[in-house]
PDB file with SEQRES, HELIX, SHEET and CRYST1 records, atoms N, CA, C and O in Angstrom:
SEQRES   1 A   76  UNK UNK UNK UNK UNK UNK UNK UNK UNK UNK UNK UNK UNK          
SEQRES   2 A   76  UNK UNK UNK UNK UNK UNK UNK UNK UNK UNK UNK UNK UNK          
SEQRES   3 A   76  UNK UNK UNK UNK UNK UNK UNK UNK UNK UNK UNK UNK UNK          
SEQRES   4 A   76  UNK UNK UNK UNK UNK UNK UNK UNK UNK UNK UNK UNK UNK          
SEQRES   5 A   76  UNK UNK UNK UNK UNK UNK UNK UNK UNK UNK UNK UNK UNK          
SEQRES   6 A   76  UNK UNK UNK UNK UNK UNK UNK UNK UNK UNK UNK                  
HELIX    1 AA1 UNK A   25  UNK A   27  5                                   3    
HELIX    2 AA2 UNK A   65  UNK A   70  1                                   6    
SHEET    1 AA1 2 UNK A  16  UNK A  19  0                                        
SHEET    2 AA1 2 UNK A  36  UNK A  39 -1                                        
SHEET    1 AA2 2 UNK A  46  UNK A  50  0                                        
SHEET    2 AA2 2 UNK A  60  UNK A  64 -1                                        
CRYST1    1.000    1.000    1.000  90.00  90.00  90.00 P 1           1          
ATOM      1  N   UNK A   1       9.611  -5.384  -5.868  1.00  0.00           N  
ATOM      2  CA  UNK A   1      10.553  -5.736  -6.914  1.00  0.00           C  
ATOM      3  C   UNK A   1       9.872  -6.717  -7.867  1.00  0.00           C  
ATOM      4  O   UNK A   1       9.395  -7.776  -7.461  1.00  0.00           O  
ATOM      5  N   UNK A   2       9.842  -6.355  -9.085  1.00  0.00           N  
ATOM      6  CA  UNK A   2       9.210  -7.245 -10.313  1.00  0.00           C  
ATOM      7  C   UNK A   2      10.491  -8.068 -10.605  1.00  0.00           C  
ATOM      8  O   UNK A   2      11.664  -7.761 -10.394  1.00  0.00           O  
ATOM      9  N   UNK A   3       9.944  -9.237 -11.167  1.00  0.00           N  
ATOM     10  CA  UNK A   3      10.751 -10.540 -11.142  1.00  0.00           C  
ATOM     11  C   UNK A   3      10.931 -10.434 -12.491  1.00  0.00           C  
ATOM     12  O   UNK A   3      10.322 -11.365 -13.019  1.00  0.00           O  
ATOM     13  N   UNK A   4      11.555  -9.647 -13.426  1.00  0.00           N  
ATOM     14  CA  UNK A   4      11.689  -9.371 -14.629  1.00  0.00           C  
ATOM     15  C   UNK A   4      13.625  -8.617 -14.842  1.00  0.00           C  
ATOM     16  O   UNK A   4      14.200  -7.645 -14.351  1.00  0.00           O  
ATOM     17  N   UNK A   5      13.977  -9.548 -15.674  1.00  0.00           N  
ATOM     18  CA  UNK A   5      15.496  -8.988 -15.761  1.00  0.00           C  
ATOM     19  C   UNK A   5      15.410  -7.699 -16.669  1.00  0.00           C  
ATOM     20  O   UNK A   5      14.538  -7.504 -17.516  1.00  0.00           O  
ATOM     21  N   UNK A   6      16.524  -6.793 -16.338  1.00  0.00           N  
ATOM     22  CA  UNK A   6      16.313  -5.357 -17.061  1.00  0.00           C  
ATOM     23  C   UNK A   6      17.120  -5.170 -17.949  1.00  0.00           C  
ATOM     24  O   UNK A   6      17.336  -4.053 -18.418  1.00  0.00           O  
ATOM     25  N   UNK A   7      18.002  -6.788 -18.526  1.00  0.00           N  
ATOM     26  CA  UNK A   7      18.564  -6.226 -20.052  1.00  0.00           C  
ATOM     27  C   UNK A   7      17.106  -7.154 -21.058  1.00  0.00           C  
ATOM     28  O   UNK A   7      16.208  -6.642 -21.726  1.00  0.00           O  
ATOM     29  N   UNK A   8      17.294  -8.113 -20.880  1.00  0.00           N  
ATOM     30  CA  UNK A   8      16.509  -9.059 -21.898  1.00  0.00           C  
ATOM     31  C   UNK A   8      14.763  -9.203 -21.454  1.00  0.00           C  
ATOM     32  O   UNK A   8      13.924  -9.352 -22.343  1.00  0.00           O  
ATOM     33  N   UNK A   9      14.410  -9.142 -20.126  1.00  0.00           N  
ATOM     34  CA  UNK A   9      13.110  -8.504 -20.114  1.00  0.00           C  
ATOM     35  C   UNK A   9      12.411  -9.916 -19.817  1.00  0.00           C  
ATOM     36  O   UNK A   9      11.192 -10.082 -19.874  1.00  0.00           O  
ATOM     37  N   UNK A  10      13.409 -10.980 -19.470  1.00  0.00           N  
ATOM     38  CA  UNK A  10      12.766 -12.160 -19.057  1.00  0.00           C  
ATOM     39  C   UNK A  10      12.037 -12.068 -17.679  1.00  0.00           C  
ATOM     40  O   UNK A  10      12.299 -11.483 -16.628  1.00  0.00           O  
ATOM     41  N   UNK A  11      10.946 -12.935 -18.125  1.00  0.00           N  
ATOM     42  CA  UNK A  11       9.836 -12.747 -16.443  1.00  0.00           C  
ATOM     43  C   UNK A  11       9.287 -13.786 -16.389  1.00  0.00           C  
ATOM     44  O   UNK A  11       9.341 -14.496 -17.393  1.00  0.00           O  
ATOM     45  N   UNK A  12       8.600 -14.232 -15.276  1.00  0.00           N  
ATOM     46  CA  UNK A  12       8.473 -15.166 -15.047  1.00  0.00           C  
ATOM     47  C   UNK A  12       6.816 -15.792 -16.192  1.00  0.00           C  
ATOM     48  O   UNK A  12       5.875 -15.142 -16.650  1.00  0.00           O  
ATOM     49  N   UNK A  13       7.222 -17.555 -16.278  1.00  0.00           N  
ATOM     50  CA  UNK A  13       6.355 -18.178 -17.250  1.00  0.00           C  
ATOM     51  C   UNK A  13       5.225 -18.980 -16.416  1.00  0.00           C  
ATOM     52  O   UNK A  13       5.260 -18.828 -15.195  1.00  0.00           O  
ATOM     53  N   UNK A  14       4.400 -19.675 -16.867  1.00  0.00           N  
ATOM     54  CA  UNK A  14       3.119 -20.443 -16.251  1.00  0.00           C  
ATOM     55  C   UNK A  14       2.903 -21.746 -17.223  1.00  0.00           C  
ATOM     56  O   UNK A  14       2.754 -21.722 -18.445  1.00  0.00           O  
ATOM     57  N   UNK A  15       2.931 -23.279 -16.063  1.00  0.00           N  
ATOM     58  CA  UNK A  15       2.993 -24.234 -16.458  1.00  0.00           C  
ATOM     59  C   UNK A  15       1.962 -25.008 -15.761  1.00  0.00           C  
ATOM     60  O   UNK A  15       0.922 -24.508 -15.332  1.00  0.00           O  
ATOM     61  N   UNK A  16       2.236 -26.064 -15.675  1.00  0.00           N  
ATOM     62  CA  UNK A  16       1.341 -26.805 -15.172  1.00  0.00           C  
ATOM     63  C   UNK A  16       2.210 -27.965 -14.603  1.00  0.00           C  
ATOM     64  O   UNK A  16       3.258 -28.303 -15.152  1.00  0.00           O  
ATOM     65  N   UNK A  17       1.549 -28.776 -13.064  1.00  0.00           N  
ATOM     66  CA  UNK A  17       2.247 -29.757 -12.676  1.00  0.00           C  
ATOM     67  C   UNK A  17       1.341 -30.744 -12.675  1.00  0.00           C  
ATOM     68  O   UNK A  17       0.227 -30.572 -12.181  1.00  0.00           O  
ATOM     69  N   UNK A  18       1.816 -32.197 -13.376  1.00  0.00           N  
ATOM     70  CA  UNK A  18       0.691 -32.891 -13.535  1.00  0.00           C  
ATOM     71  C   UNK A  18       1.068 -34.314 -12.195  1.00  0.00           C  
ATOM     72  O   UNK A  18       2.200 -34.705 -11.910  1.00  0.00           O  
ATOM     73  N   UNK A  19       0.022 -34.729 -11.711  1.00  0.00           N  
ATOM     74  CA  UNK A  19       0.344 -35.636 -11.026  1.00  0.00           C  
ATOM     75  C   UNK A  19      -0.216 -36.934 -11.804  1.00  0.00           C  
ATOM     76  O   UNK A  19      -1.334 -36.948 -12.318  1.00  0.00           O  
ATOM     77  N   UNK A  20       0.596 -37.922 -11.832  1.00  0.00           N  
ATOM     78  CA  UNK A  20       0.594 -39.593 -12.554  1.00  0.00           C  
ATOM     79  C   UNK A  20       0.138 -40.315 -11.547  1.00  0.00           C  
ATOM     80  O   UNK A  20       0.476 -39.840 -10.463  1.00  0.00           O  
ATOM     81  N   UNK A  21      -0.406 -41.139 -11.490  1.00  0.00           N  
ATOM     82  CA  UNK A  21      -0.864 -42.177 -10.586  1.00  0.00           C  
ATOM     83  C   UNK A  21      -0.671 -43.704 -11.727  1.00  0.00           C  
ATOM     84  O   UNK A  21      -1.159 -43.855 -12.847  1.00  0.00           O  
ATOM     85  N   UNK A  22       0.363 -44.832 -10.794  1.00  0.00           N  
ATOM     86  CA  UNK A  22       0.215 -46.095 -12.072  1.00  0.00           C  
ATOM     87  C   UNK A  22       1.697 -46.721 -12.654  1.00  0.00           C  
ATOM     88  O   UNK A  22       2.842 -46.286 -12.525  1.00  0.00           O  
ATOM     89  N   UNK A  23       1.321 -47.592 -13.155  1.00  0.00           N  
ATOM     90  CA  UNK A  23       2.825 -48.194 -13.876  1.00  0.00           C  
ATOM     91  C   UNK A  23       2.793 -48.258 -15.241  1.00  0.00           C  
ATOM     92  O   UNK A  23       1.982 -48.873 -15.933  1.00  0.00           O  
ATOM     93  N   UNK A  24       3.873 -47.478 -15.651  1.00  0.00           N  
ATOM     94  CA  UNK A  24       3.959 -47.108 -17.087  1.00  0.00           C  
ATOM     95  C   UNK A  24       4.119 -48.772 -18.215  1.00  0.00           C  
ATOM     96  O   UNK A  24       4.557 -49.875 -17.884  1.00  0.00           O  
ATOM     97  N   UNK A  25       3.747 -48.458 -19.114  1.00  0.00           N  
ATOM     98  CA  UNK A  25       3.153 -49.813 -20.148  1.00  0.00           C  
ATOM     99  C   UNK A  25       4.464 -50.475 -20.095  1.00  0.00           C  
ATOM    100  O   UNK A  25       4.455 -51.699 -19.967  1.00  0.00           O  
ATOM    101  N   UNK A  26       5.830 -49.731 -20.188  1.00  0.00           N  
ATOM    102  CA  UNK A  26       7.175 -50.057 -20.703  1.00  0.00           C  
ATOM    103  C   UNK A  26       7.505 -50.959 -19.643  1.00  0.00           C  
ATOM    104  O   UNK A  26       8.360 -51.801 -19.918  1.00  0.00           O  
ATOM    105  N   UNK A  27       7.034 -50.968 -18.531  1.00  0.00           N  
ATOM    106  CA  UNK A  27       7.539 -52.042 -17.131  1.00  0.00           C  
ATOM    107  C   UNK A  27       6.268 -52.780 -16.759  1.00  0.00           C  
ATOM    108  O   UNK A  27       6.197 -53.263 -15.628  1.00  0.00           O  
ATOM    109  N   UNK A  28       5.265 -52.911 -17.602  1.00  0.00           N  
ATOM    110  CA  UNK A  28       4.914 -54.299 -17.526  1.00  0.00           C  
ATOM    111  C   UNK A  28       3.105 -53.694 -17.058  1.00  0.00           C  
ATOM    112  O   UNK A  28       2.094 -54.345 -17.320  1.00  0.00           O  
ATOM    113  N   UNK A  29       3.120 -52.343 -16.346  1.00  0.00           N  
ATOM    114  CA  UNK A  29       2.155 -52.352 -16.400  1.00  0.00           C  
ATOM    115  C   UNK A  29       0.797 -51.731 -16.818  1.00  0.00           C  
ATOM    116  O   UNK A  29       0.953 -51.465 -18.009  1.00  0.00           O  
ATOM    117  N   UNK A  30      -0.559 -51.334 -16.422  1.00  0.00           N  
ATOM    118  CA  UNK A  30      -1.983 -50.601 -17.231  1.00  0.00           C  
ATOM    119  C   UNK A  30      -1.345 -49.536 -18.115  1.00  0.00           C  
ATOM    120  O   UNK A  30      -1.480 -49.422 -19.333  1.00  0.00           O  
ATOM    121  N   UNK A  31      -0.537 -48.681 -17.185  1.00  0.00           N  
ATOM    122  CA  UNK A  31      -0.549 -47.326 -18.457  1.00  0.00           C  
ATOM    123  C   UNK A  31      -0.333 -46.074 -16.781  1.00  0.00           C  
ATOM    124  O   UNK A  31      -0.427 -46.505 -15.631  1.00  0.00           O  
ATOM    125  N   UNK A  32      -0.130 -45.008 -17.033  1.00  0.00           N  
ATOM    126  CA  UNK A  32      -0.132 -43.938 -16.395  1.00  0.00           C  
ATOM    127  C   UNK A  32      -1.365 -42.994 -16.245  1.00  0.00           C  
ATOM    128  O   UNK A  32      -1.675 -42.354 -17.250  1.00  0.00           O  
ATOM    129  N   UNK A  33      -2.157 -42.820 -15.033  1.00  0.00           N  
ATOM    130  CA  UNK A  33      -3.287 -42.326 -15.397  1.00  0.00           C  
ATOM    131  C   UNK A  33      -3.391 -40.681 -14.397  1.00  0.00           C  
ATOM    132  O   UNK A  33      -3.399 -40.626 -13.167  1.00  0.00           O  
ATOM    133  N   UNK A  34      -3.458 -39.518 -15.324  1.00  0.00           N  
ATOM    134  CA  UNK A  34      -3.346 -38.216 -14.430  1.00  0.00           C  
ATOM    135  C   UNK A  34      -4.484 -37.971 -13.719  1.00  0.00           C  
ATOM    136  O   UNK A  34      -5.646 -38.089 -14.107  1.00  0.00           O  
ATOM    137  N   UNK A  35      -4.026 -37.580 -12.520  1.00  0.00           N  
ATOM    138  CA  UNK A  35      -5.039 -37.749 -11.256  1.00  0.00           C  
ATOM    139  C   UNK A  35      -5.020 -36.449 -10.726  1.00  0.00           C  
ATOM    140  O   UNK A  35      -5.704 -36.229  -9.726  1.00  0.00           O  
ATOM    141  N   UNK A  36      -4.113 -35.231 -11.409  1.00  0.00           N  
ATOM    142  CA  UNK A  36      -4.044 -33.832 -10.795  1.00  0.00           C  
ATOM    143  C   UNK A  36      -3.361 -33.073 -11.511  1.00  0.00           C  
ATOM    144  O   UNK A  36      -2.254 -33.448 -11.895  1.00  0.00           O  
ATOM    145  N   UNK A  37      -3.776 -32.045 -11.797  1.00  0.00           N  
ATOM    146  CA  UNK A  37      -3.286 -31.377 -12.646  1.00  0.00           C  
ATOM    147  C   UNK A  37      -3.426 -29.462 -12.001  1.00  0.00           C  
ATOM    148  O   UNK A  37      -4.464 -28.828 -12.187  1.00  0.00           O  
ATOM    149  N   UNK A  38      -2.205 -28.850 -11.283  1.00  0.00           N  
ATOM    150  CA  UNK A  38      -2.309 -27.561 -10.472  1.00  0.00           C  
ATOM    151  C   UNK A  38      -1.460 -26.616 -11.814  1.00  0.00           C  
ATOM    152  O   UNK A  38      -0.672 -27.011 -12.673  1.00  0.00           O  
ATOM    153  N   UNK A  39      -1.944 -25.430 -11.571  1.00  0.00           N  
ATOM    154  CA  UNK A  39      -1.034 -24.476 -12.198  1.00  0.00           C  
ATOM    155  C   UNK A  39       0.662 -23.993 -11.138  1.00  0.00           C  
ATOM    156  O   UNK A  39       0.839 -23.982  -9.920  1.00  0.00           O  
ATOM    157  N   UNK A  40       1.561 -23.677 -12.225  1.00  0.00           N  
ATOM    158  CA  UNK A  40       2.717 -23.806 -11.262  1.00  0.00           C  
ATOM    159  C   UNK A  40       3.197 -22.194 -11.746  1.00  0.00           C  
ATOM    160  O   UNK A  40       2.442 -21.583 -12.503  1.00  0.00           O  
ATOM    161  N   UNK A  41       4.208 -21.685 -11.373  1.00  0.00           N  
ATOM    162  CA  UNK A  41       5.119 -20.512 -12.163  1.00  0.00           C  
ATOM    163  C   UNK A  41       6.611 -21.232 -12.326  1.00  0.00           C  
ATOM    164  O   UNK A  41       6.929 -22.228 -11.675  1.00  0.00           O  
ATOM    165  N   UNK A  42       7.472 -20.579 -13.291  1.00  0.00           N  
ATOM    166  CA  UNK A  42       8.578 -20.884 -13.320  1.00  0.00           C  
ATOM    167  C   UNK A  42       8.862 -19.447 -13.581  1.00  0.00           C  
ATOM    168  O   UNK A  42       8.329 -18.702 -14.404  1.00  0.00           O  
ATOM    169  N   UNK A  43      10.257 -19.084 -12.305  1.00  0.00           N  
ATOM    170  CA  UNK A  43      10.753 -18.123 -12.387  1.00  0.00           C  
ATOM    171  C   UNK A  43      11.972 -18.093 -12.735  1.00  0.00           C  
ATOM    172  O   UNK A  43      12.623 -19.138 -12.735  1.00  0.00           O  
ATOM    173  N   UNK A  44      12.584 -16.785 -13.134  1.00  0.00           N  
ATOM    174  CA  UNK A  44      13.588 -16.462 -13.643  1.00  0.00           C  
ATOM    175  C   UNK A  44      14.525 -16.773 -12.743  1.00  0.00           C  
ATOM    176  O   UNK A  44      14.173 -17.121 -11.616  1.00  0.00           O  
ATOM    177  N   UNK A  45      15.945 -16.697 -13.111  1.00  0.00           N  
ATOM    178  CA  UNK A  45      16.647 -17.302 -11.931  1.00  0.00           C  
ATOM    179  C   UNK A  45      17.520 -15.480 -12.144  1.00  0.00           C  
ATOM    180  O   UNK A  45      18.404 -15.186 -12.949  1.00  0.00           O  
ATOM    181  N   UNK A  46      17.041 -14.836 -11.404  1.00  0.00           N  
ATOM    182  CA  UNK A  46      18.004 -13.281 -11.173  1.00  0.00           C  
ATOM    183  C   UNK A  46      18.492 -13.154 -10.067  1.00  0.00           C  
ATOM    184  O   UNK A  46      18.111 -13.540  -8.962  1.00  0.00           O  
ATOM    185  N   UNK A  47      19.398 -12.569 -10.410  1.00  0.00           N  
ATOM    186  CA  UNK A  47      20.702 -11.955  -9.803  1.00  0.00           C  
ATOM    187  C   UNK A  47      20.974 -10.357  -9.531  1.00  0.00           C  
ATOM    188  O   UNK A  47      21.400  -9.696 -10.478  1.00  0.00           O  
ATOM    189  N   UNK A  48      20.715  -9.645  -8.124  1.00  0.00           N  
ATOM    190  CA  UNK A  48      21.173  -8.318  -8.264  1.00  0.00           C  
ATOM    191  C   UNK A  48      22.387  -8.104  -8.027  1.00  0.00           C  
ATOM    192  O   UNK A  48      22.974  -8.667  -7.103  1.00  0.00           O  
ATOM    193  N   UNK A  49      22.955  -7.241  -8.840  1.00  0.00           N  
ATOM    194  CA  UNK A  49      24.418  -7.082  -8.986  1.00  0.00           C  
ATOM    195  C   UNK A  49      24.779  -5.699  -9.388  1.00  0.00           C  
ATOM    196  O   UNK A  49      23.862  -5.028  -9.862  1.00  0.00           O  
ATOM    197  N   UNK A  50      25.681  -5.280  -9.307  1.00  0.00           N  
ATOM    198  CA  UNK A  50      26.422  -3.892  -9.284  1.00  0.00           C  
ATOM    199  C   UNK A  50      27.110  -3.442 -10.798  1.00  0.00           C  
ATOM    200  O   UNK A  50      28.230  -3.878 -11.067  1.00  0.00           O  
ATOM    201  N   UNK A  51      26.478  -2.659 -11.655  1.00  0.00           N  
ATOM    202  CA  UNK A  51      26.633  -2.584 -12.883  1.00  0.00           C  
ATOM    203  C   UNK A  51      27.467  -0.961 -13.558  1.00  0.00           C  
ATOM    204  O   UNK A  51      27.025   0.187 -13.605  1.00  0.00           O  
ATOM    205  N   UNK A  52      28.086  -1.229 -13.763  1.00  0.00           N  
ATOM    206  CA  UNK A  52      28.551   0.318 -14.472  1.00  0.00           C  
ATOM    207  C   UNK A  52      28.161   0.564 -15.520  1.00  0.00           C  
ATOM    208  O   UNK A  52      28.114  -0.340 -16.354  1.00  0.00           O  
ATOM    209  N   UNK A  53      27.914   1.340 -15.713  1.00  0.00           N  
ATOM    210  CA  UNK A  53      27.060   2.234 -17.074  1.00  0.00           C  
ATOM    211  C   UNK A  53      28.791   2.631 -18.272  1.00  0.00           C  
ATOM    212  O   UNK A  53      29.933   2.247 -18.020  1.00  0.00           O  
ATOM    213  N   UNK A  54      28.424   3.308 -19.246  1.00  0.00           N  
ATOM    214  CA  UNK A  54      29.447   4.216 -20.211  1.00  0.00           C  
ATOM    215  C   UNK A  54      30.230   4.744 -19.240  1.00  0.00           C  
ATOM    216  O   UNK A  54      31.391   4.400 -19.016  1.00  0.00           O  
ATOM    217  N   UNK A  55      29.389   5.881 -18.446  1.00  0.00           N  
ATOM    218  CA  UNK A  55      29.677   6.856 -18.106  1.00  0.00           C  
ATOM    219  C   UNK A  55      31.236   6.453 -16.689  1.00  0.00           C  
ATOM    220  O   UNK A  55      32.212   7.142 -16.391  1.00  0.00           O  
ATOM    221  N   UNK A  56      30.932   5.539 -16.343  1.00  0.00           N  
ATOM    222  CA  UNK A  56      31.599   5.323 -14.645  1.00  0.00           C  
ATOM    223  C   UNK A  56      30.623   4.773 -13.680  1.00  0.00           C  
ATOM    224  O   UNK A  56      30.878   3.901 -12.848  1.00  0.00           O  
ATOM    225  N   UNK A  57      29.526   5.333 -13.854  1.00  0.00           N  
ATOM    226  CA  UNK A  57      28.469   5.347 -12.830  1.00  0.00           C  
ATOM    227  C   UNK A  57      27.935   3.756 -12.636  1.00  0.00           C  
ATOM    228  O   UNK A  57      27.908   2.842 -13.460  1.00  0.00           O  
ATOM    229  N   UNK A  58      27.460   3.794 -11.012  1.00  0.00           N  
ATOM    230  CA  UNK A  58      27.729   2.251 -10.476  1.00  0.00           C  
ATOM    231  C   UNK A  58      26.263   2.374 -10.303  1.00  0.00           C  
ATOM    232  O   UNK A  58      25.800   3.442  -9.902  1.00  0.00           O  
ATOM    233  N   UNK A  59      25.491   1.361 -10.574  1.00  0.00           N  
ATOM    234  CA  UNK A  59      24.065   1.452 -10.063  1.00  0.00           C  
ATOM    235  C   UNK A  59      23.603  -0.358  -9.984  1.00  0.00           C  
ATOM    236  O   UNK A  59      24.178  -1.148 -10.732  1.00  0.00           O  
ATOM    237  N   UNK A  60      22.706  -0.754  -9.167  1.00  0.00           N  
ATOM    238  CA  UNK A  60      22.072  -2.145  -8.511  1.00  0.00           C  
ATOM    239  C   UNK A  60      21.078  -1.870  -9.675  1.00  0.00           C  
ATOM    240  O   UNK A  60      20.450  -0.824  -9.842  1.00  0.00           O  
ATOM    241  N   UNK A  61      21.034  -3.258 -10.641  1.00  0.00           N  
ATOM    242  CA  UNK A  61      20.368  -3.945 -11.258  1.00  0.00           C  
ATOM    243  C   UNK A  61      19.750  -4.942 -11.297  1.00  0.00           C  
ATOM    244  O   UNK A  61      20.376  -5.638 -10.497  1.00  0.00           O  
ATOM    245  N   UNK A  62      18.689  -5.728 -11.777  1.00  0.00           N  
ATOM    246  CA  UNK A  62      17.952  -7.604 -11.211  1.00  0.00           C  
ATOM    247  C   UNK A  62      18.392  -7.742 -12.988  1.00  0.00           C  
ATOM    248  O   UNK A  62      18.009  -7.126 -13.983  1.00  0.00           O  
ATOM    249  N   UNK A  63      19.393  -8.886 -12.769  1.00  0.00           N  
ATOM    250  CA  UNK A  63      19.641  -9.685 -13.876  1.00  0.00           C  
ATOM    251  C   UNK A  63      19.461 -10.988 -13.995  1.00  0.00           C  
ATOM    252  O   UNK A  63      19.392 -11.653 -12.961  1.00  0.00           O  
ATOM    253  N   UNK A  64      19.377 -11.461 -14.944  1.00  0.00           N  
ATOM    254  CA  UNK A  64      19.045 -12.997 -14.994  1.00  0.00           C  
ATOM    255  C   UNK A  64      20.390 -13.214 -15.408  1.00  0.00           C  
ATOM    256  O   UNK A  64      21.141 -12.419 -15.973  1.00  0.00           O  
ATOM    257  N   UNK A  65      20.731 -15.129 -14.837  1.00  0.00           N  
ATOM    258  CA  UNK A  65      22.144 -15.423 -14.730  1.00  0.00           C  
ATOM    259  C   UNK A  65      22.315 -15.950 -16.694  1.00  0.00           C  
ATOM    260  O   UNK A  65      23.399 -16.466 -16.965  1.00  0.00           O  
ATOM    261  N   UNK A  66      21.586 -15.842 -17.545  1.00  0.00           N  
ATOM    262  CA  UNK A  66      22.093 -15.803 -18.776  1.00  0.00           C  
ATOM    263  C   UNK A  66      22.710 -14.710 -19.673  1.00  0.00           C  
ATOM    264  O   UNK A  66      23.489 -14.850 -20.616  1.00  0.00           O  
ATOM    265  N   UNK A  67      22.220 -13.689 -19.201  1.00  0.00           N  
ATOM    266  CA  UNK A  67      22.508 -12.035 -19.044  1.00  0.00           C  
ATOM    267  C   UNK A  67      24.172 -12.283 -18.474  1.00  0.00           C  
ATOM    268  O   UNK A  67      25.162 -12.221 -19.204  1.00  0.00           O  
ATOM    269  N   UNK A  68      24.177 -12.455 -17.601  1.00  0.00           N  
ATOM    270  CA  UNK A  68      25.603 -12.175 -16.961  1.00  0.00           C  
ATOM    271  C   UNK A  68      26.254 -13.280 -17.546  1.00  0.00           C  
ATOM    272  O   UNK A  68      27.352 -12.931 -17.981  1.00  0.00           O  
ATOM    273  N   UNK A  69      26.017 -14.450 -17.724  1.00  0.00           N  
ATOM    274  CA  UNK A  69      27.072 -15.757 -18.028  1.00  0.00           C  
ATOM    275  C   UNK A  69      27.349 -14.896 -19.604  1.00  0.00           C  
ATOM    276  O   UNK A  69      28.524 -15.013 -19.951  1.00  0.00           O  
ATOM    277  N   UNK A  70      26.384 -13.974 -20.708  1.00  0.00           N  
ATOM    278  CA  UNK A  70      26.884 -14.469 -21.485  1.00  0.00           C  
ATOM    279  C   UNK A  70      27.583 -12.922 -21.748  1.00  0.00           C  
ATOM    280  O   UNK A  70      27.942 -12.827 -22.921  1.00  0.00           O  
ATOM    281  N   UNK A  71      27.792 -11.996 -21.143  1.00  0.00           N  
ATOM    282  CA  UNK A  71      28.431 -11.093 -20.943  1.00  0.00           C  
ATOM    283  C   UNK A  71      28.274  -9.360 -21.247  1.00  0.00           C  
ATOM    284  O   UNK A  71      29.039  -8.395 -21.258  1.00  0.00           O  
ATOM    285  N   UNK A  72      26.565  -9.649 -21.518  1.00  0.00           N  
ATOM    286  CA  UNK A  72      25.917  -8.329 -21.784  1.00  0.00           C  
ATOM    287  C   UNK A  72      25.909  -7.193 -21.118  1.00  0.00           C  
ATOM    288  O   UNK A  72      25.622  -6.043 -21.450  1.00  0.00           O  
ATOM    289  N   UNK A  73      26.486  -7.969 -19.512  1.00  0.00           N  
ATOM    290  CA  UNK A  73      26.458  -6.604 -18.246  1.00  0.00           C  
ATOM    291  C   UNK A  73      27.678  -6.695 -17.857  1.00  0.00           C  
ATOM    292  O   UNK A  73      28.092  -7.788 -17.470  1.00  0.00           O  
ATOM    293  N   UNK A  74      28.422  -5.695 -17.874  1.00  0.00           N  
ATOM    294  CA  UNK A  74      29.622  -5.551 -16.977  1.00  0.00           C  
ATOM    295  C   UNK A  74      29.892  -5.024 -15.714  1.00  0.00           C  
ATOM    296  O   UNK A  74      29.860  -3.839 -15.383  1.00  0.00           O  
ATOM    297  N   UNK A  75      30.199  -6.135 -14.944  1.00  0.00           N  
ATOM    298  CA  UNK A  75      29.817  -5.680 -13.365  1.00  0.00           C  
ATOM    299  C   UNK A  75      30.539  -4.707 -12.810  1.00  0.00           C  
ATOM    300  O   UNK A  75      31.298  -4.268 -13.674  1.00  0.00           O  
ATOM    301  N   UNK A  76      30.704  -4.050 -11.603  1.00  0.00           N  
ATOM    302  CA  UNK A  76      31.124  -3.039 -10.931  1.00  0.00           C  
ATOM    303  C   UNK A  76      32.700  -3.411 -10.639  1.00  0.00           C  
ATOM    304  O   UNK A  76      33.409  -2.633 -10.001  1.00  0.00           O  
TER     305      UNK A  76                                                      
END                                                                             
């Protein structure tokens, strides 16, 4: 199963997690200094759910929950 919703085609993105080591200038102290830096993913947050077509017909779809909150799929 691909992690990709099948109305809007959202899939998953690539970030980065940085690690800080230190006390920031605003509380008194050196400064914040990055000590690690990994690649991360951020995934879609989907939902399979039970969708009717025009026709009647009921079929299992992977939706993302902005898809459904904002009312593009009408469920079973």
């Amino acid at each position: 199963m691909s992690r990709v919703c099948e109305i809007c085609g959202k899939g998953p993105s690539t970030g980065n997690v940085v690690v800080r080591k230190g006390s920031p200038k605003y509380k008194g102290g050196i400064g914040l200094h990055t000590t690690g830096i990994s690649k991360r993913r951020f995934l879609p947050n989907l939902r399979t759910v039970r969708v009717t077509d025009g026709k009647g017909n009921t079929k299992r779809v992977c939706v993302c929950a902005r898809c459904l909150k904002s009312g593009k799929v009408t469920k079973a």
